[in-house]
C-alpha positions as CSV (number, residue, x, y, z in Angstrom):
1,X,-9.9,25.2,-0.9
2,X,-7.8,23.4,-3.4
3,X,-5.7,20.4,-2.3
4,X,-3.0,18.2,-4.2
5,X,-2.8,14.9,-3.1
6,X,-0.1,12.7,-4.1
7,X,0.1,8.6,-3.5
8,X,3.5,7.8,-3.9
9,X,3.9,3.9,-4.6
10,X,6.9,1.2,-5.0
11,X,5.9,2.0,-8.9
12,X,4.1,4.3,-9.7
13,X,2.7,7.6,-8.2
14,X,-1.1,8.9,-8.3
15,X,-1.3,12.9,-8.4
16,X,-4.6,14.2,-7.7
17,X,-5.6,18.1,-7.9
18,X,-9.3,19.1,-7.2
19,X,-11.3,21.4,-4.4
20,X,-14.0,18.5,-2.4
21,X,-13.6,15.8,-5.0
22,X,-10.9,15.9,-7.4
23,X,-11.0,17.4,-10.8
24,X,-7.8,15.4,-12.3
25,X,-5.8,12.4,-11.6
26,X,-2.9,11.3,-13.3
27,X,-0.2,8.4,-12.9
28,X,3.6,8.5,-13.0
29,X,6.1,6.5,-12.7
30,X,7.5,6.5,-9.1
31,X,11.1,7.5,-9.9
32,X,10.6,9.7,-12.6
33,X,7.8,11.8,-10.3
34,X,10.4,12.1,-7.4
35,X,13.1,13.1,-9.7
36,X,10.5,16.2,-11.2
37,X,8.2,16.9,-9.3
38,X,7.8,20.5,-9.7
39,X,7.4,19.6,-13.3
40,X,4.7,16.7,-12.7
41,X,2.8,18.9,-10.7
42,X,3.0,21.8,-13.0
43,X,1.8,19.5,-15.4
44,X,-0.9,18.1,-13.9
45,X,-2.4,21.6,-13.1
46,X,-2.6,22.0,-16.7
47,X,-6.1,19.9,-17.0
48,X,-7.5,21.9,-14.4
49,X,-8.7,25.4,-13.3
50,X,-6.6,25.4,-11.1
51,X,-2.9,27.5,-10.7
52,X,0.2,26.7,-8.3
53,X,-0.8,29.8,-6.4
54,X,-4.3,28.3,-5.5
55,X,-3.0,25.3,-3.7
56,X,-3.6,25.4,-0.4
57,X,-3.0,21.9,0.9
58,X,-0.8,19.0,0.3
59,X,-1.6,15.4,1.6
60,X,1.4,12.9,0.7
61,X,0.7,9.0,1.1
62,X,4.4,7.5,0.9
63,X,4.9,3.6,0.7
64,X,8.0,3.5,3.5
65,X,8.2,4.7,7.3
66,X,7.6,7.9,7.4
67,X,9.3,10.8,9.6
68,X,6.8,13.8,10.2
69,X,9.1,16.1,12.0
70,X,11.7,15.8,9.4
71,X,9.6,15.4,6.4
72,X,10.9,12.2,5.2
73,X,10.6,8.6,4.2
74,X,12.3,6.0,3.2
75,X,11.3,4.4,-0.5
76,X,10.3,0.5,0.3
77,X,13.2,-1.9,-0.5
78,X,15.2,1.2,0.0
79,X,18.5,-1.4,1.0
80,X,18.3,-2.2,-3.0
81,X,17.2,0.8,-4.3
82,X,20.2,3.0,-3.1
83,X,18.1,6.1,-2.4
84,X,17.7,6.0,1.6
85,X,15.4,9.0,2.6
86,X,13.4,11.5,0.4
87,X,12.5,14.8,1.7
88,X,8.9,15.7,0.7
89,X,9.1,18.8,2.8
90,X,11.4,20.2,0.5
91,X,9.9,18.5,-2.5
92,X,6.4,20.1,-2.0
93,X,7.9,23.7,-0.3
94,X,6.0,25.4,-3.1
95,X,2.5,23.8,-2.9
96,X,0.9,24.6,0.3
97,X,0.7,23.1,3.9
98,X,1.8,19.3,3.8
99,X,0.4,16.1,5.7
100,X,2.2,13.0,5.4
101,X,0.8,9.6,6.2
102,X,1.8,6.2,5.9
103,X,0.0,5.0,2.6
104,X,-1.8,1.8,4.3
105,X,-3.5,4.5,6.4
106,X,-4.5,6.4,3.8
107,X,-6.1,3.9,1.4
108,X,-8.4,2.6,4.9
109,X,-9.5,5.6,4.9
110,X,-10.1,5.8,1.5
111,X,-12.6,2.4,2.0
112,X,-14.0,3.6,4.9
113,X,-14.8,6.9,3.6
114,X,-15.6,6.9,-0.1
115,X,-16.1,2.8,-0.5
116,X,-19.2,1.1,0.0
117,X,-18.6,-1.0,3.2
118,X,-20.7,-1.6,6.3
119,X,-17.9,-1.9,8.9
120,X,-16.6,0.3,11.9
121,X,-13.9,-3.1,12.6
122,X,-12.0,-2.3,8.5
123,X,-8.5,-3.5,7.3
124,X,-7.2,-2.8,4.5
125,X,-4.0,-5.0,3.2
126,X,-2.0,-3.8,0.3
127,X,0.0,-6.1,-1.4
128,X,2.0,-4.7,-4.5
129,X,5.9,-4.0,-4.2
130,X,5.4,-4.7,-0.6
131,X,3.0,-5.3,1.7
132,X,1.6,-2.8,4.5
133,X,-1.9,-2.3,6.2
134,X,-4.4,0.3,7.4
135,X,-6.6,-0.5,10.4
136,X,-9.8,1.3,11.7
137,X,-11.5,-0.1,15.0
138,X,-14.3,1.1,16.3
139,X,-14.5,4.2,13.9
140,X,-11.3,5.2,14.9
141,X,-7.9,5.3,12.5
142,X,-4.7,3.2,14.4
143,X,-1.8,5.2,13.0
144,X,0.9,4.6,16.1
145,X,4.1,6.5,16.8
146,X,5.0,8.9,14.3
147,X,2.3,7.5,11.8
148,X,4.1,4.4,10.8
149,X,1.2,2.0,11.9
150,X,0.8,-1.0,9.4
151,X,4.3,-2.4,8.5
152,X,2.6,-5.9,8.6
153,X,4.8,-7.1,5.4
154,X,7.4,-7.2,7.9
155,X,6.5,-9.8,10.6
156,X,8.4,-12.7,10.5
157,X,6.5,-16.0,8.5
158,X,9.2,-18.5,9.4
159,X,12.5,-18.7,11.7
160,X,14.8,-19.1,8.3
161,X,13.7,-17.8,4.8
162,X,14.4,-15.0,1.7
163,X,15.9,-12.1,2.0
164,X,13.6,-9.0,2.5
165,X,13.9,-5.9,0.5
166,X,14.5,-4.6,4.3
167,X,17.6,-6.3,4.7
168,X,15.5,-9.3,7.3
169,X,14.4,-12.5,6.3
170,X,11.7,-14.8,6.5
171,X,9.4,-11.8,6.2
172,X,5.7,-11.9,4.8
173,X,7.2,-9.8,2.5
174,X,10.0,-11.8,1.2
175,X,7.4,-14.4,0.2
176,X,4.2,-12.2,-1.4
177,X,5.0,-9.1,-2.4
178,X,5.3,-8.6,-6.5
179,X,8.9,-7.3,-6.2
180,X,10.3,-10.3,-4.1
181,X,8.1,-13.4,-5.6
182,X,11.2,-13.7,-8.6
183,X,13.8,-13.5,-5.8
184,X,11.7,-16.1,-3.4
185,X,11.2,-18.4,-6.4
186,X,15.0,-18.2,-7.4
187,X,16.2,-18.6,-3.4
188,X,13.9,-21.6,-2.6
189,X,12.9,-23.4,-6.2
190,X,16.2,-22.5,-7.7
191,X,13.7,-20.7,-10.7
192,X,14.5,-18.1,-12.6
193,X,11.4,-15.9,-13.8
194,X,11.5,-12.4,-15.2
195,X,9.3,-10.3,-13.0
196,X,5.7,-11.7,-10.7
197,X,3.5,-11.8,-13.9
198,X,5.3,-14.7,-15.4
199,X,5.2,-16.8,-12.1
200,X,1.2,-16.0,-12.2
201,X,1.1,-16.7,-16.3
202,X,3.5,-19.6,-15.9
203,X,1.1,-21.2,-12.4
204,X,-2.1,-20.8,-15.3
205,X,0.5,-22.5,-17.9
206,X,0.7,-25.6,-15.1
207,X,4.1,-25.1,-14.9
208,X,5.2,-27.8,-11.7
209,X,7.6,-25.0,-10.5
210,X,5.9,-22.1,-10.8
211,X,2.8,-23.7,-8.7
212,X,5.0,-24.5,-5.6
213,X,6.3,-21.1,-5.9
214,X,2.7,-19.6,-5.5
215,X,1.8,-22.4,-3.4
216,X,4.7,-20.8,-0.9
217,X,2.9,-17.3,-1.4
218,X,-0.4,-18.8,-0.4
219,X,1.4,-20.2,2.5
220,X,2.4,-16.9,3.7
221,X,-0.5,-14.8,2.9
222,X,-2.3,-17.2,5.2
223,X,0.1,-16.8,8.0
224,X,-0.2,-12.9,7.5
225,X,-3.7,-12.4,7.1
226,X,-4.6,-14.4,9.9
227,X,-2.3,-13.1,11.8
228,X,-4.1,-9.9,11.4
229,X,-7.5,-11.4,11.6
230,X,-6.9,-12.6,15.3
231,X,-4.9,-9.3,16.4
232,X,-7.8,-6.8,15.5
233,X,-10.5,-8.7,15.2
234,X,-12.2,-6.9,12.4
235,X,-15.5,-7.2,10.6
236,X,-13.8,-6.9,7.5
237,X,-10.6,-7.4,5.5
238,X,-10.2,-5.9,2.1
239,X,-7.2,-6.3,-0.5
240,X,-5.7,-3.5,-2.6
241,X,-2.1,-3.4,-4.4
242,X,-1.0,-5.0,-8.3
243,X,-1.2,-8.4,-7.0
244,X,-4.8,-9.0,-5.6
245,X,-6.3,-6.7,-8.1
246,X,-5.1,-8.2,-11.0
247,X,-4.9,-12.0,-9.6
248,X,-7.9,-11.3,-7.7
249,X,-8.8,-15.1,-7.5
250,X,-6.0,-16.7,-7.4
251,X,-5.0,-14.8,-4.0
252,X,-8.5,-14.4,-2.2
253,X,-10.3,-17.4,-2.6
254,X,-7.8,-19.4,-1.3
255,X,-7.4,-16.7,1.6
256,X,-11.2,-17.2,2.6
257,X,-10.6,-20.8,3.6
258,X,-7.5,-20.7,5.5
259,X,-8.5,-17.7,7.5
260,X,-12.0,-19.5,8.4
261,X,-10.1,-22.1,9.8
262,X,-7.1,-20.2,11.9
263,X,-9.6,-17.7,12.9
264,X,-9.6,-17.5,16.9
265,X,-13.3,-15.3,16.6
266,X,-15.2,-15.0,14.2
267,X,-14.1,-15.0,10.8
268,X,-13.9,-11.3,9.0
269,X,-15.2,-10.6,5.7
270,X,-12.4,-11.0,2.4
271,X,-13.1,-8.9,0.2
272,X,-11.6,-6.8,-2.7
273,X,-11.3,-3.3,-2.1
274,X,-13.9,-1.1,-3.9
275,X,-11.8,1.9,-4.8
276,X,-8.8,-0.2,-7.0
277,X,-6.0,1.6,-7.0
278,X,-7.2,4.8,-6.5
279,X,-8.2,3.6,-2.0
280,X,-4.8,5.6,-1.4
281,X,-5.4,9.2,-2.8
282,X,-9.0,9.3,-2.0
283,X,-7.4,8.6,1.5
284,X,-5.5,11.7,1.0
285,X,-8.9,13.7,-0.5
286,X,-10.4,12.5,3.1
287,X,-7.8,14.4,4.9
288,X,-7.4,17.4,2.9
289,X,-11.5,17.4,3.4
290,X,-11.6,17.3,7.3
291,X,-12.4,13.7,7.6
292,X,-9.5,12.6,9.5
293,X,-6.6,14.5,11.0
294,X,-3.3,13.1,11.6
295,X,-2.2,12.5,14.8
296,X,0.9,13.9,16.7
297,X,0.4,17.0,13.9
């Protein structure tokens, strides 16, 4: 049975083709997939044994609420973006069956099937353009109403703050994620820095501004995970996205402390994910292999 599985992120996309485990992956950027698909995934099957005709199933990750019936979702930071709903339904008409889940879902499932943790109780926080979660308890997958489970980038950190990429404010997101750190250093520090990486280079550099920006981020990510930690109670808590896995230090270690102390129970496990960037689409490789079905499908 041959499956294309397809992680669309903020940035980039993951397209994975294979039959059990997956015989190719490649990476796009997010836009230019969406814009050619057909052409991506013609191009993809090119590395492989595989032909259009073979696929049987699709599993779609997408980054943005999600609407099953219709076949939708909406890109994250979609009020900035301009492009309000994409229809995967009709994107993917020619590639088999489609699943669609919320992409925090899909990368716990990724851990929790193909990582090497010990834990029934497994979170899995993503923070990259946004922020968003997947949550297993007791074995079982949380996905909520219509699959859109996980929107934690969303909760409010403080009663006045930045502007979301939703539109809100005072939102984990507005504070952490790698698309809005420039906007929340420029809104609350008056700074002006080109893009996340030269807020983390500049913090390194001991640049004054740049470390109150990040001490702000901290802040946050404390509030948030947390937050979390005392609302599921889980063994563990593992970090995905751009901006743990390549400032892996600089955002856990601190995390480890603060969540200790705010911790009602017992404190969970931080941790780095083990799959990098790849915890989404073997989420996606889990469904297509009968590990998990959606629910309300």
């Amino acid at each position: 049975m041959v499956f294309l599985c397809v992680d669309i992120g903020g940035t980039n996309t993951l397209l994975g083709i294979g039959n059990g485990d997956f015989q190719v992956i490649e990476k796009y950027g997010t836009e230019k997939f969406l814009k050619d698909v057909d052409g991506k995934v013609d191009e993809a099957l090119k590395d492989t044994d595989y032909s259009r005709e073979q696929l049987e199933k699709v599993a779609v990750a997408a980054a943005g609420p999600i609407d099953r019936e219709e076949k939708t979702f909406r890109p994250p930071n979609f009020s900035r973006s301009g492009l309000e709903k994409v229809d995967l339904g009709e994107a993917f008409r020619d590639f088999g069956k489609i699943t669609i889940l919320n992409d925090g879902t899909a990368a716990v499932l990724g851990e929790y099937h193909y990582g090497d943790h010990d834990a029934e109780n497994l979170v899995y926080v993503t923070i990259s353009s946004g922020i968003g979660a997947g949550v297993i308890l007791e074995g079982r997958v949380i996905e909520a109403w219509n699959g859109n489970f996980g929107e934690v980038g969303h909760m409010k950190i403080n009663e006045e703050g930045p502007e979301c990429g939703c539109g809100g404010t005072a939102h984990w997101e507005a504070y952490s994620s790698g698309e809005n750190l420039p906007e929340m250093a420029e809104e609350l520090f008056s700074a002006e820095y080109d893009d996340a990486l030269e807020i983390f280079k500049s913090y390194k550099s001991y640049d004054s501004t740049a470390e109150k920006v990040i001490s702000k981020m901290h802040e946050a990510n404390a509030i948030g995970v947390t937050n979390i930690a005392n609302v599921f109670n889980p063994e563990k808590i593992v970090f995905g996205g751009a901006v743990p896995l390549n400032h892996t230090e600089m955002i856990l270690e601190p995390l480890k402390k603060e969540v200790k102390e705010e911790s009602v129970n017992s404190p969970p496990q931080i941790e780095l994910c083990d799959l990098g960037e790849k915890s989404v689409i073997q989420g996606l490789r889990a469904v297509c292999n009968g590990k998990f079905k959606p629910s309300q499908l």
